[in-house]
VEXFIPA-89045 format. One record per residue (C-alpha): residue number from 0; residue in three letters; x, y, z. Coordinates in pm, 1 decimal. Example, Ala and Ser with C-alpha at 12.3 -4.5 7.8 and 13.67 -1.06 7.14 Angstrom:
2
PT   pos   code       east      north         up
PT     0    ALA     1230.0     -450.0      780.0
PT     1    SER     1367.0     -106.0      714.0
This chain:
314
PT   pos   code       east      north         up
PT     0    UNK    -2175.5     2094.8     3657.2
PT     1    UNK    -1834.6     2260.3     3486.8
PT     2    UNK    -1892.4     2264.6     3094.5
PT     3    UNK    -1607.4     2477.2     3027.9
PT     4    UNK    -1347.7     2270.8     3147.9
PT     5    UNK     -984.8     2395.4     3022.5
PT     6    UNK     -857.6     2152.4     2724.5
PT     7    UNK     -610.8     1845.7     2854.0
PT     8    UNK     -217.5     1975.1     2755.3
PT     9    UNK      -42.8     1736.6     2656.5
PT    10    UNK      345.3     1720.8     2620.6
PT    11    UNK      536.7     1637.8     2309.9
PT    12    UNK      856.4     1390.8     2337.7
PT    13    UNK     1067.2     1761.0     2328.8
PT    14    UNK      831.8     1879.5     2595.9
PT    15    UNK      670.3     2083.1     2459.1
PT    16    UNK      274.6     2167.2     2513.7
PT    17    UNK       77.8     1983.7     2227.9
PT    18    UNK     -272.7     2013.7     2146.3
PT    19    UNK     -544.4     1832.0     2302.7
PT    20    UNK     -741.5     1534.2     2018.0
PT    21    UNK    -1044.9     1399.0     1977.4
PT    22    UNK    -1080.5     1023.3     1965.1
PT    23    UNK    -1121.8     1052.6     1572.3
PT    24    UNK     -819.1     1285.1     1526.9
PT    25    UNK     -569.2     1081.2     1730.7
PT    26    UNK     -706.0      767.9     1571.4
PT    27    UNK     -612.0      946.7     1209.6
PT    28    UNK     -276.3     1074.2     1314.7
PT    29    UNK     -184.0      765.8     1397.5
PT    30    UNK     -304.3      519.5     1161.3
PT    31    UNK     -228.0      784.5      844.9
PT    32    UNK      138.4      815.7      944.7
PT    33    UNK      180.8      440.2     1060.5
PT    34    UNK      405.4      224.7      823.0
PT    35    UNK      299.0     -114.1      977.8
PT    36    UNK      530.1     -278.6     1214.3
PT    37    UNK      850.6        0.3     1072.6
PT    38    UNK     1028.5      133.9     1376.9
PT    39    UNK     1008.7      572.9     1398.3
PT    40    UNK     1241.3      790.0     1574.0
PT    41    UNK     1035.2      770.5     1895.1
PT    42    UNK      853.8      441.8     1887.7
PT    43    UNK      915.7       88.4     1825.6
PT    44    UNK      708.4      -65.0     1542.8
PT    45    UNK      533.1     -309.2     1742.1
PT    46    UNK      423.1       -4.0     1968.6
PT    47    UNK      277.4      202.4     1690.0
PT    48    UNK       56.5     -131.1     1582.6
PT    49    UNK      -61.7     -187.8     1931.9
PT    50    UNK     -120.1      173.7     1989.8
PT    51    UNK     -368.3      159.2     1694.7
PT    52    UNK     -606.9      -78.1     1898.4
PT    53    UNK     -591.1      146.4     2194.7
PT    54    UNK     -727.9      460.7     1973.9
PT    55    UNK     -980.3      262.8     1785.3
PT    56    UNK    -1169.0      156.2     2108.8
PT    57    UNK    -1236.7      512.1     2162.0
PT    58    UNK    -1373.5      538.7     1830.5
PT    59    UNK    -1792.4      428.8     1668.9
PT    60    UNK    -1771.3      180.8     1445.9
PT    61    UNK    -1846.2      382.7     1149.7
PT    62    UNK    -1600.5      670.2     1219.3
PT    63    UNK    -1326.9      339.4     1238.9
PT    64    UNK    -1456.9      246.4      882.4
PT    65    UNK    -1439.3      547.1      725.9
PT    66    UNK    -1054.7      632.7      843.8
PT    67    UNK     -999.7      284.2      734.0
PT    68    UNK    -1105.3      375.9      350.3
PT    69    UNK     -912.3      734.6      397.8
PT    70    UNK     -593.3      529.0      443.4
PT    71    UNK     -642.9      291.4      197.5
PT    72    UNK     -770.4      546.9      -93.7
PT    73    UNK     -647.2      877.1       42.7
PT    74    UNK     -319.2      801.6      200.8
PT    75    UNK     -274.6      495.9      -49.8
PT    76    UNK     -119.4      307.1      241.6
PT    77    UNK     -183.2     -127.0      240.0
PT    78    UNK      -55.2     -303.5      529.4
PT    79    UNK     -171.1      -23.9      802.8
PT    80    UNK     -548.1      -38.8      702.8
PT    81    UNK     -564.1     -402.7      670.0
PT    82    UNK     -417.3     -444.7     1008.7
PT    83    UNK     -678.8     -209.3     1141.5
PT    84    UNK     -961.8     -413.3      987.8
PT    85    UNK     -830.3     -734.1     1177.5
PT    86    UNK     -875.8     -486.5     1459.2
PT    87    UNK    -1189.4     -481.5     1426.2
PT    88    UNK    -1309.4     -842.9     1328.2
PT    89    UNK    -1135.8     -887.6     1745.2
PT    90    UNK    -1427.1     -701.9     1886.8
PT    91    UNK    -1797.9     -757.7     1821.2
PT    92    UNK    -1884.2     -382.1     1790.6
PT    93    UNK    -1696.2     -351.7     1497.4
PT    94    UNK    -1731.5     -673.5     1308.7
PT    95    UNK    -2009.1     -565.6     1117.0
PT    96    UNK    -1787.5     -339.7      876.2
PT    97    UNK    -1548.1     -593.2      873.9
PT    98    UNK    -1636.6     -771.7      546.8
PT    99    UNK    -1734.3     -481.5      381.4
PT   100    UNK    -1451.5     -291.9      434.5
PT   101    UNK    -1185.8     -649.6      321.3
PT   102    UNK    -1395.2     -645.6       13.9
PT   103    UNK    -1308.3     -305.6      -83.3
PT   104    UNK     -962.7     -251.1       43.6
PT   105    UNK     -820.0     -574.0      -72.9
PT   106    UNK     -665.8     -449.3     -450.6
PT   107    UNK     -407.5     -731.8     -502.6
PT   108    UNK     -408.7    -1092.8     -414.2
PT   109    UNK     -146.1    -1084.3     -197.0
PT   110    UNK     -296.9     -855.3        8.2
PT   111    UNK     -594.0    -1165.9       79.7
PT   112    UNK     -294.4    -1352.8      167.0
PT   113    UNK     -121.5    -1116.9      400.6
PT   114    UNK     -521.4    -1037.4      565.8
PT   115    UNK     -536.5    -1424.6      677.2
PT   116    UNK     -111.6    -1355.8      767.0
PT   117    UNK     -212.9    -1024.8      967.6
PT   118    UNK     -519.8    -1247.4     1157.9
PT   119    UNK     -274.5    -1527.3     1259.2
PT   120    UNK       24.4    -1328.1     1372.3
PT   121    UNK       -1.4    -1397.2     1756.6
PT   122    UNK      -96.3    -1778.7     1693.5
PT   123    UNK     -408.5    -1965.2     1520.4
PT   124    UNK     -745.2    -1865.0     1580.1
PT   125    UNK    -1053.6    -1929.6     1465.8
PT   126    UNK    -1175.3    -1679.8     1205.3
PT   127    UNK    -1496.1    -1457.3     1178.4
PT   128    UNK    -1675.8    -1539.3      926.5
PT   129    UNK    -1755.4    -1156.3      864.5
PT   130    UNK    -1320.0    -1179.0      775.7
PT   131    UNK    -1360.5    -1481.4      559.4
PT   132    UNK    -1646.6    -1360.3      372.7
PT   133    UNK    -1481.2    -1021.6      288.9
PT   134    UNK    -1159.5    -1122.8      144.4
PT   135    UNK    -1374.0    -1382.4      -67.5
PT   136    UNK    -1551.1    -1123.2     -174.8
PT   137    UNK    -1213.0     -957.1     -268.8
PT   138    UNK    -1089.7    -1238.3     -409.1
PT   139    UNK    -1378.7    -1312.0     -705.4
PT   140    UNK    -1177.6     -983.3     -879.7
PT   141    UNK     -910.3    -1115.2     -945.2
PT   142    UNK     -833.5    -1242.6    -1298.5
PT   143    UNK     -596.6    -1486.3    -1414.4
PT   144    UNK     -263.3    -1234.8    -1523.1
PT   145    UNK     -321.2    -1090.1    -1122.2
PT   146    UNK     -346.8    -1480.6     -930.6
PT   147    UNK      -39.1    -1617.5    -1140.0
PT   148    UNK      118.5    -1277.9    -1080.5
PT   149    UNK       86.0    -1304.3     -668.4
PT   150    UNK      135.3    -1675.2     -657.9
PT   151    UNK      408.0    -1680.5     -424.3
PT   152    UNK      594.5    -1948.5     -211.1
PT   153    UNK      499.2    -1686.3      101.9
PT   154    UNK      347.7    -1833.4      469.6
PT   155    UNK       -8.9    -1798.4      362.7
PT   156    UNK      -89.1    -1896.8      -24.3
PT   157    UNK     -328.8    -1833.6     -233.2
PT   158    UNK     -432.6    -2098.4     -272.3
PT   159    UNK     -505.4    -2119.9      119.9
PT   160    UNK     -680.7    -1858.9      101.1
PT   161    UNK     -943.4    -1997.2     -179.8
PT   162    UNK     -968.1    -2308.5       92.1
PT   163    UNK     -988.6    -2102.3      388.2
PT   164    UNK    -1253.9    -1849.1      224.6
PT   165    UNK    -1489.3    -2092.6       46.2
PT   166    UNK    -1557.3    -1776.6     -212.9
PT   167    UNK    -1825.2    -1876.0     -445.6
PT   168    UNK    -1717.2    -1843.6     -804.6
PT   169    UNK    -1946.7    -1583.0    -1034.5
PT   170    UNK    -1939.5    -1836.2    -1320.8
PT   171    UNK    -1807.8    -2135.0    -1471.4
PT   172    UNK    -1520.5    -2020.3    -1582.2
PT   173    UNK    -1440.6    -1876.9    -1264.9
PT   174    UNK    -1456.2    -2167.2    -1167.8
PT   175    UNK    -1230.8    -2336.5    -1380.6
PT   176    UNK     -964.8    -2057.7    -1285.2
PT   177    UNK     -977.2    -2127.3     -930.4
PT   178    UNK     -958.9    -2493.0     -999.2
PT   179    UNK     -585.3    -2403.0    -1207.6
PT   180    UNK     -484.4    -2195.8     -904.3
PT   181    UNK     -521.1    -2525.6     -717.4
PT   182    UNK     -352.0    -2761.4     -913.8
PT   183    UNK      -97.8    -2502.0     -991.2
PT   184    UNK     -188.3    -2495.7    -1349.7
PT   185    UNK     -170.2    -2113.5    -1380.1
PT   186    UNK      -38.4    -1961.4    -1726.5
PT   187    UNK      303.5    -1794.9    -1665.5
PT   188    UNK      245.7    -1422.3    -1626.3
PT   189    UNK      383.2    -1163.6    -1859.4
PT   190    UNK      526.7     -999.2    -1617.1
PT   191    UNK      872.3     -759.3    -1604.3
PT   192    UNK     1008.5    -1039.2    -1309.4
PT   193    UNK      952.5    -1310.1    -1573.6
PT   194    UNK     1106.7    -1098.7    -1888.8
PT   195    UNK     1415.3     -997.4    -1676.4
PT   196    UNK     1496.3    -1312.0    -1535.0
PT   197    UNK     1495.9    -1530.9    -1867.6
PT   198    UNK     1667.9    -1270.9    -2026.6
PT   199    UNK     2030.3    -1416.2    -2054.0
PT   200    UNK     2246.5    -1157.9    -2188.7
PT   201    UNK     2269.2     -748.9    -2166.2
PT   202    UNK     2154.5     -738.0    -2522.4
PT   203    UNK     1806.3     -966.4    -2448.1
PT   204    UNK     1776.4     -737.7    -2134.4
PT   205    UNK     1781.8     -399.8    -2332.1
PT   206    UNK     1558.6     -600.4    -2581.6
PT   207    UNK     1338.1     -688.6    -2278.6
PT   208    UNK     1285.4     -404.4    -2096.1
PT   209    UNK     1253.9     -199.8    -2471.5
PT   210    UNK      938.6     -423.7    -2509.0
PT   211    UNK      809.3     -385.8    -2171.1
PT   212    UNK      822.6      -27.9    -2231.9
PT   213    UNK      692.7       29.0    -2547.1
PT   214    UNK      340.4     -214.7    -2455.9
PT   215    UNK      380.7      -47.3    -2189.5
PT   216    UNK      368.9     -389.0    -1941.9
PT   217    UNK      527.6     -209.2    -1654.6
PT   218    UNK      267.1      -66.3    -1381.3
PT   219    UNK      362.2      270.1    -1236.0
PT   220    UNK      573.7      175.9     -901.7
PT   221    UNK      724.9     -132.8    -1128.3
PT   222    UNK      813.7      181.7    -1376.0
PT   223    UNK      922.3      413.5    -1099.1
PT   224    UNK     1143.2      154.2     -911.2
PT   225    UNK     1341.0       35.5    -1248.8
PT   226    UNK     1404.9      333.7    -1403.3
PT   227    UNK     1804.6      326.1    -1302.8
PT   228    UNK     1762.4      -11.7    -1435.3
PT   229    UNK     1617.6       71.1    -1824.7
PT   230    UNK     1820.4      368.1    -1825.5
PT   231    UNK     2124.9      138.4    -1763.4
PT   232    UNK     1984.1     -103.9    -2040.5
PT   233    UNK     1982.4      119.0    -2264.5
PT   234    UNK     1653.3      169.0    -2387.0
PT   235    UNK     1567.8      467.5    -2583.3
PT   236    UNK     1547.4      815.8    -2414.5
PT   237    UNK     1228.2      896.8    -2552.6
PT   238    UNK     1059.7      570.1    -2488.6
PT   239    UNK     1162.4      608.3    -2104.9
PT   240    UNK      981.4     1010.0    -2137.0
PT   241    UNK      690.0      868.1    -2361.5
PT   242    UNK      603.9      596.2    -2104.1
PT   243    UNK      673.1      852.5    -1766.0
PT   244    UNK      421.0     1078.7    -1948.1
PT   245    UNK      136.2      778.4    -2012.3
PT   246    UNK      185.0      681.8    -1634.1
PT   247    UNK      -97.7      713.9    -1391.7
PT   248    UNK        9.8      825.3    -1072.6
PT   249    UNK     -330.1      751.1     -901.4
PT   250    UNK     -140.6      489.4     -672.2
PT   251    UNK      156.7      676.7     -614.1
PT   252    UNK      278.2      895.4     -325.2
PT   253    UNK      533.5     1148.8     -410.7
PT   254    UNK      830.0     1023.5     -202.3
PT   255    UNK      802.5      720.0     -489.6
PT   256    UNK      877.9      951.0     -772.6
PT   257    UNK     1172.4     1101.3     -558.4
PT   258    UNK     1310.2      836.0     -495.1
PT   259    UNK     1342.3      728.7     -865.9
PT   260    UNK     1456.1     1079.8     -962.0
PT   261    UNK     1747.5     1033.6     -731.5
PT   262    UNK     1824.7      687.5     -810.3
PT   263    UNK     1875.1      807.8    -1207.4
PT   264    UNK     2063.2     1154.8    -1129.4
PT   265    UNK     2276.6     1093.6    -1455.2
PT   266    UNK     1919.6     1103.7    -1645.1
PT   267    UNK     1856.6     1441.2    -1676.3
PT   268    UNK     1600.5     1365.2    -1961.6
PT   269    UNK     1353.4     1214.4    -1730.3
PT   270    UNK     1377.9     1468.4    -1455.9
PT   271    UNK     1123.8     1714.2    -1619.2
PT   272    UNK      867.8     1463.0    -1690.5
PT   273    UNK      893.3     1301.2    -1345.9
PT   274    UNK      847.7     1643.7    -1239.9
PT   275    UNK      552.3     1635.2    -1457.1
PT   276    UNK      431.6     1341.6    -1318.2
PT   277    UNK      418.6     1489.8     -937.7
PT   278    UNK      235.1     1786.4    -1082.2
PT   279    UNK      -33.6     1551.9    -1274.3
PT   280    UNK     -120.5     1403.0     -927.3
PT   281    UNK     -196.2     1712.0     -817.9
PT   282    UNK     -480.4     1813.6    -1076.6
PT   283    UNK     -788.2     1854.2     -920.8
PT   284    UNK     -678.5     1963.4     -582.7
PT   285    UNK     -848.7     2238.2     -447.2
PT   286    UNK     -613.8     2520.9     -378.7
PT   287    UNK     -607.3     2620.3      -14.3
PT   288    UNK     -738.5     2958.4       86.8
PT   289    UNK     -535.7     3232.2      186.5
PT   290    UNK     -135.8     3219.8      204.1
PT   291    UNK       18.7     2887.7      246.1
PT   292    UNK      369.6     2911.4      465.4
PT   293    UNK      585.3     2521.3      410.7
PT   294    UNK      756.2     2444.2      673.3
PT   295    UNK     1090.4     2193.3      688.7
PT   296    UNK     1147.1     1954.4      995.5
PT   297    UNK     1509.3     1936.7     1012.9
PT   298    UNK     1485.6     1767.0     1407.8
PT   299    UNK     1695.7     1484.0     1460.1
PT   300    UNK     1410.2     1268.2     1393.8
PT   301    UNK     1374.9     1346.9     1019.7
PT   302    UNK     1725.3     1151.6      935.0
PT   303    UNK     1562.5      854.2      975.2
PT   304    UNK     1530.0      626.1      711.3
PT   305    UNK     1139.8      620.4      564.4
PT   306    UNK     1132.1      228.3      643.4
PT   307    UNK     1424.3      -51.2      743.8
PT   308    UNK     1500.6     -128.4      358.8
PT   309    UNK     1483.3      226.5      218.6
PT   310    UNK     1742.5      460.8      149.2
PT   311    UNK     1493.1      778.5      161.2
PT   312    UNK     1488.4      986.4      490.7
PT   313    UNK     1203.2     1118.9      628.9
């Protein structure tokens, strides 16, 4: 018997030789880098998704899980892990970290809405009931600010999901929450949608998004995304630095405060403390051993945009 077999070379799209992965590895480059359904450079959308499924075959049931939670925590990615898990709940092996898995990556309650969405896309089924029982799981976090928040007109509701999912409510007042969602008696959120929109004049606007600021309503991609717009406002220089400072970028990726640094290039105030901001996600990094060389792509396949509605390149 041959144990030293020489490693499989593979060929990049350039051809090039590229090295040889393990199951685990190519299952991780792939899912880490995926943007759900977002065409690259080389490969369609739809190819990338079923591509996934093809890798996590190859992969136990507990290594799948855990590079589920890397994407979802680590690489702060949503729709890529979520497909994954629906993965999964298709093939017996892996159903049994299906629910516990929806129960901890599910952060929002759209994202229990766009789970049932994901397991539906190629027609009806029936559901697991390891799927069900995780996103009900999911779903007894959610208080009334978040539900009212996500309550969309979208394909799946949420309030199909609360039928679909048959969660069992922690209390009585629970309860009574989920009974509001049904009858769509929901309080109107405070949210910076709802404060914009009723705002009628430039003057209520810059009074709006001055409030929003200062109780600081606005969560940190809400803050990052509408900076052009309270700059434009006219809210107060040192509000907009005050609140930039207070942000926690834990569910940020850097790309996100780039973007809004280049969307308000005639704020030259905020660029330090967006600067800032990057650095703060940084503390409590290790620093990497030995000399670190960075390397820029500038191929072809880095002036693509980062997704179909973004402006960013790659």
């Amino acid at each position: 018997m041959r144990l030293n077999a020489a490693p499989v070379v593979r060929k990049t799209y350039e051809g090039a030789s590229a090295i040889s992965l393990s199951p685990e590895q190519e299952l991780s480059r792939v899912l880490m880098s995926c943007m759900l359904w977002e065409d690259s450079f080389y490969e369609s959308g739809i190819v990338i998704a079923d591509r996934l499924e093809g890798c996590l075959l190859k992969v136990s049931p507990e290594v799948a899980a855990k590079l589920v939670r890397k994407a979802r925590f680590e690489s702060k990615l949503r729709h890529a892990p979520l497909w994954l898990t629906r993965l999964m709940a298709k093939h017996p092996k892996y159903r049994s970290q299906v629910k516990p898995l929806l129960s901890e990556i599910i952060l929002r309650p759209a994202e229990a809405a766009e789970a049932l969405a994901m397991y539906w896309k190629d027609g009806k089924e029936k559901l697991t009931r390891h799927y069900t029982a995780g996103i009900g799981e999911a779903f007894k976090r959610f208080d009334e600010y978040q539900l009212a928040k996500y309550n969309r007109n979208s394909a799946v509701k949420l309030r199909d999901v609360l039928r679909i999912c048959h969660p069992k409510p922690k209390d009585e007042e629970q309860s009574k929450l989920w009974k509001r969602l049904l009858s769509g008696e929901l309080q109107t959120p405070d949210t910076w949608e709802v404060a914009i929109s009723a705002a009628k004049s430039p003057e209520e606007k810059k009074a709006q998004w001055q409030r929003l600021v200062t109780e600081n309503k606005l969560g940190p991609l809400a803050l990052m995304r509408n900076l052009r717009n309270i700059y434009e406002a006219g809210v107060n220089n040192e509000l907009i630095r005050n609140s930039i400072k207070q942000c926690n970028p834990a569910k940020l990726l850097p790309f996100q405060i780039i973007a809004a640094a280049i969307a308000s290039p005639q704020n030259e105030d905020v660029l330090d403390v967006l600067e800032g901001l990057i650095l703060k996600m940084l503390e409590g990094e290790s620093k990497l051993a030995g000399k670190t060389a960075i390397l820029v792509d500038v191929s072809n396949s880095m002036t693509d945009s980062l997704s179909a509605k973004s402006t960013m390149k790659r």
